[in-house]
C-alpha positions as CSV (number, residue, x, y, z in Angstrom):
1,X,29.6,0.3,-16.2
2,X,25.6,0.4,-16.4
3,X,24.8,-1.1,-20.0
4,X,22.8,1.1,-22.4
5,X,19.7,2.3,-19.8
6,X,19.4,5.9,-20.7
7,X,15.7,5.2,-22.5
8,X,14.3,3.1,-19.9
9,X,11.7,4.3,-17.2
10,X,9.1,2.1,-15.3
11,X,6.2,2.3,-17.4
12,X,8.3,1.1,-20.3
13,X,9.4,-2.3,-18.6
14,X,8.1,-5.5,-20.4
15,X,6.0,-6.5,-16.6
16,X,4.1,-4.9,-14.4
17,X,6.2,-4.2,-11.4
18,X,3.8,-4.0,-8.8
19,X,2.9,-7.3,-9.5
20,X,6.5,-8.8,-8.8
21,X,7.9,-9.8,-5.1
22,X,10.7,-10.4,-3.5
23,X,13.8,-12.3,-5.6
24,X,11.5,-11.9,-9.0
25,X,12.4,-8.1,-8.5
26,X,16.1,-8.9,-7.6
27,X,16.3,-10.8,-10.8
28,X,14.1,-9.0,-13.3
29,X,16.7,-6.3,-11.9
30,X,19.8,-8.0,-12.7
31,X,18.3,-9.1,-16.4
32,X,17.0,-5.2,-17.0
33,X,20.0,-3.3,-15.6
34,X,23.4,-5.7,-15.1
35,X,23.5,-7.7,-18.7
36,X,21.8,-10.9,-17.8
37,X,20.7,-13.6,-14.9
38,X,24.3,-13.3,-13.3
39,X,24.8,-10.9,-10.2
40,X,27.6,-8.5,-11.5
41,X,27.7,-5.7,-14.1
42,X,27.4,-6.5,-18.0
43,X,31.2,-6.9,-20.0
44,X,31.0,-4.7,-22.6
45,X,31.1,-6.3,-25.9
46,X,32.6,-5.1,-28.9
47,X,30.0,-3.9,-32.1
48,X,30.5,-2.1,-35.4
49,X,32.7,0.6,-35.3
50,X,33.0,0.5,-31.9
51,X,35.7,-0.8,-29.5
52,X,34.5,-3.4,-26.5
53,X,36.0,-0.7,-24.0
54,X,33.2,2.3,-25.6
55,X,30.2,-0.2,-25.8
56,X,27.9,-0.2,-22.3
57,X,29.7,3.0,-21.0
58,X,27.2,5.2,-19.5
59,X,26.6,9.0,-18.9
60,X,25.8,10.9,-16.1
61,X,22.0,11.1,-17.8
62,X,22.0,7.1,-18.6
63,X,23.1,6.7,-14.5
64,X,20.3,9.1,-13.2
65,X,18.1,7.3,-15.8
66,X,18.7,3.5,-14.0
67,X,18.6,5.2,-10.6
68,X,15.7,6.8,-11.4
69,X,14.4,3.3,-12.5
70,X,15.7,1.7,-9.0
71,X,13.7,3.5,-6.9
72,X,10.6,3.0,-8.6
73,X,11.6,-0.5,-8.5
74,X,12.2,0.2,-4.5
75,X,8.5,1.6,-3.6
76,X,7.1,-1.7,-4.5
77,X,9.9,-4.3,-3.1
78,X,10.0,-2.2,0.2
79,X,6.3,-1.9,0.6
80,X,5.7,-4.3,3.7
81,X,8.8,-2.3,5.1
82,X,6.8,0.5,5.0
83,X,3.9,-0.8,6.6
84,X,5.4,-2.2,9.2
85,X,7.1,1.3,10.0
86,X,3.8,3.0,9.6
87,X,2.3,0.9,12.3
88,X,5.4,1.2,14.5
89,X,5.5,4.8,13.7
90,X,1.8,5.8,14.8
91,X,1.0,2.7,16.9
92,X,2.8,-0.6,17.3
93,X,4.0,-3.7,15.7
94,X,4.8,-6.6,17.1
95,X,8.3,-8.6,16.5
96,X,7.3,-11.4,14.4
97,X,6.4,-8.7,11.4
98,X,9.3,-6.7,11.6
99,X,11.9,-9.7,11.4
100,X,9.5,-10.5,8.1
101,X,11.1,-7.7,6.5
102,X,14.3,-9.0,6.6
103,X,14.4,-10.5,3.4
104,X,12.9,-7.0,1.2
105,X,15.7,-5.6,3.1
106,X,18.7,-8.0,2.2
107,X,17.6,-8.2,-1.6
108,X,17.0,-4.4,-1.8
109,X,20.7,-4.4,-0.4
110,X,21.9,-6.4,-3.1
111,X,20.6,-4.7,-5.5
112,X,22.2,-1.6,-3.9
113,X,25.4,-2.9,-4.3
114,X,25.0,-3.7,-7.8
115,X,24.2,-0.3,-8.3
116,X,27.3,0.9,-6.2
117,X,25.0,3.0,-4.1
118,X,27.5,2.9,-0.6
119,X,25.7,5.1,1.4
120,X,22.1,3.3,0.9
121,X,24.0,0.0,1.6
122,X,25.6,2.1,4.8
123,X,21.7,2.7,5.7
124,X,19.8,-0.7,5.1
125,X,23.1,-2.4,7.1
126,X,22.8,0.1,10.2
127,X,18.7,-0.6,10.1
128,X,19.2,-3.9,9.4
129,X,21.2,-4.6,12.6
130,X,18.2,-2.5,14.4
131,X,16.1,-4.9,12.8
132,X,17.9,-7.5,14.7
133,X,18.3,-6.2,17.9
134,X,14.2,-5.0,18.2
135,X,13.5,-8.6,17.3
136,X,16.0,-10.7,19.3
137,X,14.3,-13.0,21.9
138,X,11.2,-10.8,22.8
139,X,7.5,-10.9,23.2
140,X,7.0,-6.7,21.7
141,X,9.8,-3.9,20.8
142,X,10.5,-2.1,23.6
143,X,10.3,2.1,23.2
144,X,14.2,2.0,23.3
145,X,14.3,0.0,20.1
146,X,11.6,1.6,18.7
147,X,12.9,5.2,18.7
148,X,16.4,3.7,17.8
149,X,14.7,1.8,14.7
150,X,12.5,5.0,13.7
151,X,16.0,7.0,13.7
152,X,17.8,4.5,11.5
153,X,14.8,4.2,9.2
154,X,14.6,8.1,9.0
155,X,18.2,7.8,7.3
156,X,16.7,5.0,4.5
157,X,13.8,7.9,3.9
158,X,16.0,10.6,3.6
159,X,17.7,8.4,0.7
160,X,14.8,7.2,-0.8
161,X,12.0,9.3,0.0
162,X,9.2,7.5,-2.0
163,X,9.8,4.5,-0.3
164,X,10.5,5.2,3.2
165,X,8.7,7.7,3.5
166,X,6.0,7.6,6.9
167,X,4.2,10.7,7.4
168,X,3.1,12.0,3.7
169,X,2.3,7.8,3.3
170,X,0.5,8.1,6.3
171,X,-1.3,11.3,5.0
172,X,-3.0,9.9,2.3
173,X,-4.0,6.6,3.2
174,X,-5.9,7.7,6.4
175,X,-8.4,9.9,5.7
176,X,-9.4,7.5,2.8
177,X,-10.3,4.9,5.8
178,X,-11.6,7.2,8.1
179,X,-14.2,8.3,5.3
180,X,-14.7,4.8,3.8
181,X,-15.7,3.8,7.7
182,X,-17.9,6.6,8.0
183,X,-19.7,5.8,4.9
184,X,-20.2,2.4,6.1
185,X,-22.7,3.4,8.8
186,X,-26.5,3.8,8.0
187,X,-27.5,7.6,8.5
188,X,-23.9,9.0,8.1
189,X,-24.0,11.3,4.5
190,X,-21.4,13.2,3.2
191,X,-22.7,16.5,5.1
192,X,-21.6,14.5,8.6
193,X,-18.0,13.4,7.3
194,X,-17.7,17.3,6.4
195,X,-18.5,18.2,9.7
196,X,-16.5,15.7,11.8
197,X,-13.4,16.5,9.1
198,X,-13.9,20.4,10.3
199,X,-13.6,19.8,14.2
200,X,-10.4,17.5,13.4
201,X,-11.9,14.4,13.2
202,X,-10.3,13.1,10.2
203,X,-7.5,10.6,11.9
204,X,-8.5,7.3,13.2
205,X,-6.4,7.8,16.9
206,X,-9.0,10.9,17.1
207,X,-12.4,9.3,16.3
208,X,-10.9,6.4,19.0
209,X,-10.6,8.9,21.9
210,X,-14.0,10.1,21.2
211,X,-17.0,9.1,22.9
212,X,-20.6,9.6,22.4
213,X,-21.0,12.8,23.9
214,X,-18.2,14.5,22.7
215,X,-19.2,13.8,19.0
216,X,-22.8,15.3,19.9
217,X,-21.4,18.2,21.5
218,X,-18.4,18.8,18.9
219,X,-20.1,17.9,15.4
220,X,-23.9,18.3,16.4
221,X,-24.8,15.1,15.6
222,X,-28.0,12.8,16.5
223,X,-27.1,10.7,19.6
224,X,-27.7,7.7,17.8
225,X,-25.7,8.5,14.9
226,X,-23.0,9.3,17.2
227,X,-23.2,6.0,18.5
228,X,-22.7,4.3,15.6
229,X,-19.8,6.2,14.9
230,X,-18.2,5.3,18.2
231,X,-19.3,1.5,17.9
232,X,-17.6,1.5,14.0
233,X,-14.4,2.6,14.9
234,X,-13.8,0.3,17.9
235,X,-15.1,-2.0,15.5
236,X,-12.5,-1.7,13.5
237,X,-9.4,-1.5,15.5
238,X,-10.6,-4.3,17.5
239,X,-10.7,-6.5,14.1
240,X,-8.3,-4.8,12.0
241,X,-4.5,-6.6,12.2
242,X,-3.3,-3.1,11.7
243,X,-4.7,0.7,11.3
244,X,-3.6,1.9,7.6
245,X,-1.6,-1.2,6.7
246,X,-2.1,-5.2,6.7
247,X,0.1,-7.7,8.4
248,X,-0.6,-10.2,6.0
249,X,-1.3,-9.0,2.4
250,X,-2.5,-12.0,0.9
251,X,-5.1,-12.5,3.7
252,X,-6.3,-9.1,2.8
253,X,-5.6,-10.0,-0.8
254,X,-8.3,-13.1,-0.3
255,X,-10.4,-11.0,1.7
256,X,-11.0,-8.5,-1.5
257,X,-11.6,-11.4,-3.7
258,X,-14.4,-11.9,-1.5
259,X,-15.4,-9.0,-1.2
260,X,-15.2,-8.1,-4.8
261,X,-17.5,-11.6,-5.6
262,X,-20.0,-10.1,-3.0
263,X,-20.4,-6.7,-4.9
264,X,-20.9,-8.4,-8.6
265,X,-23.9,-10.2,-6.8
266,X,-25.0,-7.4,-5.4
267,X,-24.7,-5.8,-8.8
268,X,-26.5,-8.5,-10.3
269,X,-29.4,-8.3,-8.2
270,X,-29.5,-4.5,-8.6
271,X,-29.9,-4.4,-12.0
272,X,-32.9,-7.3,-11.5
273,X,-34.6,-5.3,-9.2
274,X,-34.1,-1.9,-11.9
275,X,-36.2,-4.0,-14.3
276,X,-39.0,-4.3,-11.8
277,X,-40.9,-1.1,-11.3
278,X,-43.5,-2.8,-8.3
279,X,-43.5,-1.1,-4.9
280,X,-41.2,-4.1,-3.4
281,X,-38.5,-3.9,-6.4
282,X,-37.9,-0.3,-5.8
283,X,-37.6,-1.5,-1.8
284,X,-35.1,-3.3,-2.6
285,X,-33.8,-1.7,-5.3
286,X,-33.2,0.9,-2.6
287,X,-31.4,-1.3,-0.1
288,X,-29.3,-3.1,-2.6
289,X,-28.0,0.4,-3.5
290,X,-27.0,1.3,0.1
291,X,-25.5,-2.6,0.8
292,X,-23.5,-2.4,-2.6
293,X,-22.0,1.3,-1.7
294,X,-21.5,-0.5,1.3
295,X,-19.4,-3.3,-0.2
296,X,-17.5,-1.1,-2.1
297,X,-16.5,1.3,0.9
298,X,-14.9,-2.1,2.8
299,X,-13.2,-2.6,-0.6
300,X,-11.6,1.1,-0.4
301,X,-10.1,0.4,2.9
302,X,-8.8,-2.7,1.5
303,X,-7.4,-1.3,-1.0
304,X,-5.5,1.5,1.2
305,X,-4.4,-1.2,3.6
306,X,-2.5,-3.0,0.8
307,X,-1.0,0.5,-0.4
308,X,-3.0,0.5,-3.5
309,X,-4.6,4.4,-3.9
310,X,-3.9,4.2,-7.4
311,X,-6.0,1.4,-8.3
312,X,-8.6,3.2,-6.2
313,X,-8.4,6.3,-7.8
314,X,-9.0,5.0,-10.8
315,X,-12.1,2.6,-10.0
316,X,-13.8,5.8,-8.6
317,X,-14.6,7.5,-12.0
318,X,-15.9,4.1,-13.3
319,X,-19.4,3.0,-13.4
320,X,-20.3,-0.1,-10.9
321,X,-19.8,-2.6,-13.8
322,X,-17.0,-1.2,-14.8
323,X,-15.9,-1.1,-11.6
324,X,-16.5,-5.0,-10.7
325,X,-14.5,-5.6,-14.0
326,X,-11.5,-3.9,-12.9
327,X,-11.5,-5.1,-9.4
328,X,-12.1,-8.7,-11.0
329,X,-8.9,-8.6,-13.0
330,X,-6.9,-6.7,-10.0
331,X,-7.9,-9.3,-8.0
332,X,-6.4,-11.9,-10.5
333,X,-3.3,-10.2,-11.3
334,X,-1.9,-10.2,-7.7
335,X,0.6,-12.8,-6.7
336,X,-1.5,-15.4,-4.6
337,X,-4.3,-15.3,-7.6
338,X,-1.0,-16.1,-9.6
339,X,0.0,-18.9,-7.4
């Protein structure tokens, strides 16, 4: 039996579990939840006035408590799962990434067996051997395996549904791109975004199909406004290794450090030029506004490629210092700053 876990939830673990990967969470799981470093449940052992045989046996409340605990634990250790999926889901993803989930998927299975979960363990071994077949000796996944894999992944969500889930994920993290683009592009204001969010503009597949006329004719806007917006989001999917997700984290992980260093010196020069009240400070007072809401906009979409909306959410109701402080220690809390 599960030892003594009735009190614990996730925000009361002694580290911070989104900042833990891949056999750390398998064995910060077997320490927590199983007795120590050994795989296997915890031997009860005997204590005052109590037999060994009544110390570590849990109730149906302590169980739902630990489970409760394990899928928290799963949104995080399945979160490259996820992306992949999203990609294959609403676009396409190419072997090499999905045979990179392999090992979330074979710890999260072990950790499933620990927890003598046998229909989740049924789930990850049926996608698993998906997994293998989509992968074996090809140059892309063929729409055979992908409909078989999204079928057999659709079982894990139904399980778990905050961390398989696709289309709610999905949900949130693209409009937050598509607006973060838009904001990107000299002349567009929050009135436009409104606009092209009323006539269904609000997906990234949508503002792709588009051309310049059509986003005259259906939002009203200036032809060369329209431009722009059709020259960003080509842009984007031309250089982007993915649409809402990142093939490789810690390349986007090193790519926010950047850009985070970029927005403290824009910062810096901001507050210079506030000190100056000539007709060339406020100039460039001005444009060092518009380039550091600039900066910050690429960081949003960063930040929703690597899955992080709750970091964002909280960096939006803080001042631009505050900001660059919280991005600044983000940035060196994740596992490759670590490393």
């Amino acid at each position: 039996m599960l030892a003594e876990p009735s009190s614990l939830t996730a925000a009361e673990f002694d580290f911070p579990v989104e900042a833990i990967e891949g056999d750390e969470i398998s064995a910060s799981f077997n320490r927590l939840f199983l007795g120590g470093p050994e795989v296997g449940l915890a031997e009860p052992v005997a204590t005052e006035g109590k037999p060994a045989a009544a110390v570590g046996i849990s109730t149906a409340e302590d169980l739902a408590a630990v489970r409760d605990v394990f899928n928290d634990i799963a949104v995080v250790h399945v979160s490259q799962v996820r992306d992949v999926m999203l990609e294959l889901r609403f676009g396409d993803a190419d072997p090499a990434w999905l045979e990179s989930t392999k090992p979330a998927l074979r710890s999260l299975r072990a950790m499933a067996e620990q927890m003598e979960l046998i229909e989740l363990c049924g789930a990850l071994d049926t996608f698993c051997v998906a997994v293998d077949g989509a992968v074996a000796n090809r140059a892309r996944i063929s729409d055979e395996d992908k409909a078989d894999l999204l079928t057999r992944y659709q079982a894990l969500s139904d399980l778990i549904p905050q961390a398989f889930e696709l289309d709610a994920e999905r949900d949130r993290r693209e409009p937050i791109i598509v607006e973060a683009l838009l904001y990107q592009i000299d002349g567009v204001e929050k009135p436009i975004i409104d606009r092209l969010f009323a006539v269904g503009l609000n997906r990234l597949d949508a503002l792709l199909r588009v051309n310049h006329d059509d986003l005259v004719a259906m939002a009203g806007l200036r032809p060369e406004v329209a431009a722009s917006i059709v020259e960003q989001f080509r842009t984007y999917r031309a250089t982007a290794d993915a649409a809402v997700s990142t093939r490789d984290p810690a390349a986007e992980r090193r790519s926010l450090g950047d850009l985070v260093i970029m927005l403290s010196i824009l910062q810096d020069d901001f507050v210079r030029a506030s000190d100056d009240w000539s007709a060339d400070a406020r100039a460039r007072k001005r444009s060092l506004r518009k380039e550091r809401e600039q900066t910050f906009q690429r960081i949003r979409v960063s930040l929703v490629r690597l899955g992080d909306r709750d970091q964002l959410s909280k960096l939006e109701r803080l001042p631009f210092n505050e900001r660059i402080t919280a991005l600044e220690r983000y940035v060196a809390n994740q596992p490759t700053a670590r490393a």
